[in-house]
DRENPAKE-921736 format. One record per residue (C-alpha): x, y, z; residue number from 1. Coordinates in steps of 0.05 Angstrom, whole numbers. Layout:
% DRENPAKE-921736
((X,Y,Z),NUM)
...
% end
This chain:
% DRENPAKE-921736
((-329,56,151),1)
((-296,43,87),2)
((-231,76,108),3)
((-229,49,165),4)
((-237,-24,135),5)
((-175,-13,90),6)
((-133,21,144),7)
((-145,-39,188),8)
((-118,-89,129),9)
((-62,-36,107),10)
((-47,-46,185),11)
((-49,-123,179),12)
((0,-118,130),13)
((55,-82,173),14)
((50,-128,227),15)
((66,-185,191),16)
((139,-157,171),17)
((140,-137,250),18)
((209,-168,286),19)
((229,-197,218),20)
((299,-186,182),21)
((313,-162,108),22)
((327,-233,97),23)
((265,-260,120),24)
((216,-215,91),25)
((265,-231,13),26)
((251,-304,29),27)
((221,-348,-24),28)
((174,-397,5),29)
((123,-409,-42),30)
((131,-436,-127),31)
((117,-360,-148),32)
((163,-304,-134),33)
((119,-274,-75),34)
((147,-248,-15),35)
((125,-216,41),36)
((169,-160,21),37)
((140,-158,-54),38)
((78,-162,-25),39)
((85,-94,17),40)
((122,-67,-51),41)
((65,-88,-97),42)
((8,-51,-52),43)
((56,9,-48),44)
((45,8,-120),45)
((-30,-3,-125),46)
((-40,53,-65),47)
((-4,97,-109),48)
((-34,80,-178),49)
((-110,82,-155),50)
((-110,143,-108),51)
((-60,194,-136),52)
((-58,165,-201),53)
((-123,155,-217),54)
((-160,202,-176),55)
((-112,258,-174),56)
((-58,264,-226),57)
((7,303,-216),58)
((42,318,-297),59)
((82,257,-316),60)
((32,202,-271),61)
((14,141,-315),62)
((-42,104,-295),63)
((-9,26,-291),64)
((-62,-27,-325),65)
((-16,-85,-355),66)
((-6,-155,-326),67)
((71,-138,-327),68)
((72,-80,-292),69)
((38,-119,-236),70)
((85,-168,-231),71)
((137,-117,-235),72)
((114,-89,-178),73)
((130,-148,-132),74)
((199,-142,-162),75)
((259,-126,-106),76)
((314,-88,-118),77)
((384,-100,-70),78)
((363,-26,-33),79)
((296,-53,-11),80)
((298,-68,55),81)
((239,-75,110),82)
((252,-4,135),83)
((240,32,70),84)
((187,-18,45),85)
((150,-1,113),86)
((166,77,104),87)
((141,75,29),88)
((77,40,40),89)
((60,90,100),90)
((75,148,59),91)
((31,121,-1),92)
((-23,103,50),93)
((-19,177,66),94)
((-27,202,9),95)
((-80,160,-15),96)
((-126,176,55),97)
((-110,254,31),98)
((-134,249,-40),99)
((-196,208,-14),100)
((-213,254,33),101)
((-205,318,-11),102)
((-278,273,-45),103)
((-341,253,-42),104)
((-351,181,-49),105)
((-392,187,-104),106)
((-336,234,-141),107)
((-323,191,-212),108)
((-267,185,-258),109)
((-249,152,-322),110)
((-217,88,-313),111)
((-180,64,-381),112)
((-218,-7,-370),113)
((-266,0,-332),114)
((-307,58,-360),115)
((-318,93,-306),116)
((-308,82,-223),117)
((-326,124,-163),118)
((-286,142,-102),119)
((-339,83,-63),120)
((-315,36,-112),121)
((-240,45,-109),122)
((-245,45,-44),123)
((-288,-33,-31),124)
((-233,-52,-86),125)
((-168,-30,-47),126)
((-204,-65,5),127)
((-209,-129,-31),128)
((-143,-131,-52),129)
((-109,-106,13),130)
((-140,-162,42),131)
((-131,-218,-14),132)
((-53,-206,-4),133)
((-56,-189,75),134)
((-76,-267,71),135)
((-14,-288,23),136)
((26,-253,75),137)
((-6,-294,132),138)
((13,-350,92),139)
((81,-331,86),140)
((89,-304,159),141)
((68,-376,182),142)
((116,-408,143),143)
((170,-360,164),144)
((166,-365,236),145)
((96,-396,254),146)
((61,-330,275),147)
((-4,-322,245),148)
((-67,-275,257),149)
((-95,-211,242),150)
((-70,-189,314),151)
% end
């Protein structure tokens, strides 16, 4: 169930970039420096840095836990377009669904702040935060070209 909560928002997320151009998805429409491309780069990020990072470590990851390298992650570079940002956030998707289902939810890790945290709890977090920016990106898609909704 809790998979299939945060597959639905990762989901979400794709469709809102759906029939738009580099341009639009680059497009600064709110005070802050969030786009809907940033967006999709910033969750690439977090998929990557709680599910492989975290829970599975190759030599060389480093677990990401400052407020800059947050914002850094919304950060575009002139290569990012919606093709790759869509390609990178399904391949970091897949990998995180692989390392959580190589454990049990209850499997537990050190986390550098937090103590500890369990597969369960990673999981109801990625949901949270999936969701919390799927709705910035409704925002943004609405203000782009009027289309909102989950659907």
């Amino acid at each position: 169930m809790l998979e299939s909560f945060l597959d639905f928002h990762r989901a979400v997320l794709l469709r809102k970039l759906r029939g738009l151009s580099d341009a639009d998805v680059r497009r600064r429409l709110v005070p802050t420096a969030t786009t809907l491309a940033g967006l999709v780069k910033h969750l690439t990020v977090v998929e990557r840095n709680w599910f492989p990072t975290l829970l599975a470590p190759e030599p060389g990851d480093v677990y990401l836990t400052s407020e800059e390298d947050a914002l850094a992650s919304f950060t575009l570079t002139d290569q990012d377009t919606v093709a790759g940002l869509v390609d990178g956030y399904e391949r970091a998707c897949a990998r995180s669904r692989a390392v959580a289902a190589s454990l049990d939810l209850d499997h537990v890790v050190p986390h550098p702040q937090l103590g500890e945290v369990s597969l369960r709890w990673i999981l109801v977090h990625l949901i949270e935060e999936t969701a919390r920016h799927v709705g910035h990106a409704d925002i943004l898609r609405e203000l782009t070209d009027g289309e909102t909704g989950a659907l």
